[in-house]
C-alpha positions as protocol buffer text, in pm:
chain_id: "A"
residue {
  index: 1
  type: UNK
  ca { x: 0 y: 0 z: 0 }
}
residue {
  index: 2
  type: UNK
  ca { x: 116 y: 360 z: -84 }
}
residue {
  index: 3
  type: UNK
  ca { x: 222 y: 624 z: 196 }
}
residue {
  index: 4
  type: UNK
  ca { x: -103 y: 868 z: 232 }
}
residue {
  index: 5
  type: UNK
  ca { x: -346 y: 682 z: 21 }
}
residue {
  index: 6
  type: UNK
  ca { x: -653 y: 559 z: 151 }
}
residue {
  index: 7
  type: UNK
  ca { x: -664 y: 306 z: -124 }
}
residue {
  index: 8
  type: UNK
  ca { x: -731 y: -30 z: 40 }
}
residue {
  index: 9
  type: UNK
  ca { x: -982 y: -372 z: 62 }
}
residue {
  index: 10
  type: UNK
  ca { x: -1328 y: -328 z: 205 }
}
residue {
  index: 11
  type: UNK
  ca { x: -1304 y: -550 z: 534 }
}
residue {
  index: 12
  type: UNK
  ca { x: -1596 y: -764 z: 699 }
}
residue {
  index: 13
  type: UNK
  ca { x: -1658 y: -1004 z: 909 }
}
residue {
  index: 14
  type: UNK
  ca { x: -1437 y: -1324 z: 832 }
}
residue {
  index: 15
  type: UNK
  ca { x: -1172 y: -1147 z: 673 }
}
residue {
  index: 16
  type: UNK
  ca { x: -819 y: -1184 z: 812 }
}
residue {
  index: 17
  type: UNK
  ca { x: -477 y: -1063 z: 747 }
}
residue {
  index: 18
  type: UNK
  ca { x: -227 y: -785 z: 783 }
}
residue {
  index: 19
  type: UNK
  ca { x: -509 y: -476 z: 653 }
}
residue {
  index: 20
  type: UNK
  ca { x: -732 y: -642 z: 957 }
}
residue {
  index: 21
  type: UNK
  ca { x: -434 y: -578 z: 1191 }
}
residue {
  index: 22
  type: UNK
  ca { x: -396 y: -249 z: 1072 }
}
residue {
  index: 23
  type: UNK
  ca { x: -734 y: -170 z: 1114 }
}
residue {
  index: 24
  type: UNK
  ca { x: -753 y: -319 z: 1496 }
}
residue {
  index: 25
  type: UNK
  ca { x: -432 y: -88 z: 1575 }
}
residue {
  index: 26
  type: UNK
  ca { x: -616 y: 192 z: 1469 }
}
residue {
  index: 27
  type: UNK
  ca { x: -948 y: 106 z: 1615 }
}
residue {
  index: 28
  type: UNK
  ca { x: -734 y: 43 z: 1926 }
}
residue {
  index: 29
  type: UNK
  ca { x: -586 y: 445 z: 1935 }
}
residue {
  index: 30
  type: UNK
  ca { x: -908 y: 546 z: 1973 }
}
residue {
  index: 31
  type: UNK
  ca { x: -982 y: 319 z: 2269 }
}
residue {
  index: 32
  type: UNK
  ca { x: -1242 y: 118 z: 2067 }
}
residue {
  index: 33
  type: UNK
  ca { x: -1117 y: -169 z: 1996 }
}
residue {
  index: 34
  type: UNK
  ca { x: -946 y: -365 z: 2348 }
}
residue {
  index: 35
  type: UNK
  ca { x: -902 y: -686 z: 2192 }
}
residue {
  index: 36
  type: UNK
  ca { x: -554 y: -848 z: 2033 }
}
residue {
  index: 37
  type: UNK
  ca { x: -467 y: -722 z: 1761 }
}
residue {
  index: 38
  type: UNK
  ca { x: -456 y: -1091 z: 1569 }
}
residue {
  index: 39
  type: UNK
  ca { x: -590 y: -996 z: 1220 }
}
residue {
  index: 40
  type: UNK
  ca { x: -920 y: -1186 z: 1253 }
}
residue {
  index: 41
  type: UNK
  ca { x: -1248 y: -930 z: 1153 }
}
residue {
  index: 42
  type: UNK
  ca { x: -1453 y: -1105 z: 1413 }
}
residue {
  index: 43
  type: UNK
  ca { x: -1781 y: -964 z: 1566 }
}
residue {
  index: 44
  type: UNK
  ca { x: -1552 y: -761 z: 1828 }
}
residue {
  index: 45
  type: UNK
  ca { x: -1368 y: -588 z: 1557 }
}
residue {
  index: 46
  type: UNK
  ca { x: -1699 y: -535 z: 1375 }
}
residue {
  index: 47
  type: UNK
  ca { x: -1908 y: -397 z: 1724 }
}
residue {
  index: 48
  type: UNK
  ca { x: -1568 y: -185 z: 1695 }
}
residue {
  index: 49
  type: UNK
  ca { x: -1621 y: -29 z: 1335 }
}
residue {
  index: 50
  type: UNK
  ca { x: -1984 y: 24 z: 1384 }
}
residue {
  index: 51
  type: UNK
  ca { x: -1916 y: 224 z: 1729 }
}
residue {
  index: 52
  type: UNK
  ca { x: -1662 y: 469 z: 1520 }
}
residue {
  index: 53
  type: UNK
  ca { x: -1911 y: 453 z: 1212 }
}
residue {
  index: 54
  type: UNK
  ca { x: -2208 y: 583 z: 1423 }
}
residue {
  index: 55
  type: UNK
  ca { x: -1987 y: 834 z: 1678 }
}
residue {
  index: 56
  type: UNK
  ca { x: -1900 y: 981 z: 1337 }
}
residue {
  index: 57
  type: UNK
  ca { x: -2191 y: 971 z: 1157 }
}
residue {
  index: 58
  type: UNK
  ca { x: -2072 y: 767 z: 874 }
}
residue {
  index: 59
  type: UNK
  ca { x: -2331 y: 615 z: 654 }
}
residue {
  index: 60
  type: UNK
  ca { x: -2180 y: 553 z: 307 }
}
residue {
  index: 61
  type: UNK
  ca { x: -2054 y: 196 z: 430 }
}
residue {
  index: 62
  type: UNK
  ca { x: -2252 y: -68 z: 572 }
}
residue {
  index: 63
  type: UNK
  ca { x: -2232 y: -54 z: 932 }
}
residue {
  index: 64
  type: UNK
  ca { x: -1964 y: -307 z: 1052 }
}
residue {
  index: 65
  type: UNK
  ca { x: -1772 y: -281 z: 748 }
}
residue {
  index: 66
  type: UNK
  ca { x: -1492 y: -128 z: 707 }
}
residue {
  index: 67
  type: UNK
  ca { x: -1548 y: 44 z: 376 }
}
residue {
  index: 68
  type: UNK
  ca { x: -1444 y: 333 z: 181 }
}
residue {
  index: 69
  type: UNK
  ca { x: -1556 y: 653 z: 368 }
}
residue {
  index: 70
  type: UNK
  ca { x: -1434 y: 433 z: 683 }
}
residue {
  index: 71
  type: UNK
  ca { x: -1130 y: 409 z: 611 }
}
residue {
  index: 72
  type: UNK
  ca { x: -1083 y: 734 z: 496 }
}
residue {
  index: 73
  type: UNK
  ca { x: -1225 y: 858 z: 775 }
}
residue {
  index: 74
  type: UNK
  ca { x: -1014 y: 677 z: 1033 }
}
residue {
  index: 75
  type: UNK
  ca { x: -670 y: 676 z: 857 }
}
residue {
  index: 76
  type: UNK
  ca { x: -722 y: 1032 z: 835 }
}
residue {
  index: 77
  type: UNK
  ca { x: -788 y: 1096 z: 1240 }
}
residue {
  index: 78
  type: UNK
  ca { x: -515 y: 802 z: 1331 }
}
residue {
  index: 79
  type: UNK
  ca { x: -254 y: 894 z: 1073 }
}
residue {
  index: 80
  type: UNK
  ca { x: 2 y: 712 z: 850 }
}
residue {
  index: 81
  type: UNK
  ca { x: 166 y: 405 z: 948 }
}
């Protein structure tokens, strides 16, 4: 993935790999997310998404996936890696 881009996979539950680790981290920063950080989307990580997506009024992606606006939205309040 490029530096500053918010190009990237929608994420749902079942998904798993490094982009669901990411995702977790950041989740984690804002104290949302207190679970390991183990690159599984399970229903924690996706109670975790839908808690940012409604505390910020997101509604282009379905709630509990990490879509789009999402991640735009969050990469752009937890920075680049």
């Amino acid at each position: 993935m490029d530096e500053g881009t918010t190009a990237g996979p929608t994420l749902r539950r079942g998904d798993r790999g490094p982009e669901v680790v990411d995702l977790q981290q950041r989740l984690s920063k804002l104290y949302l997310y207190s679970g390991p950080a183990n690159g599984r989307f399970n229903r924690r990580t996706e109670d975790a998404v839908r808690n940012y997506q409604w505390s910020r009024g997101i509604r282009g992606d379905e709630l509990g996936v990490y879509g789009p606006e999402t991640r735009a939205r969050l990469e752009a309040e937890t920075g680049n890696r």
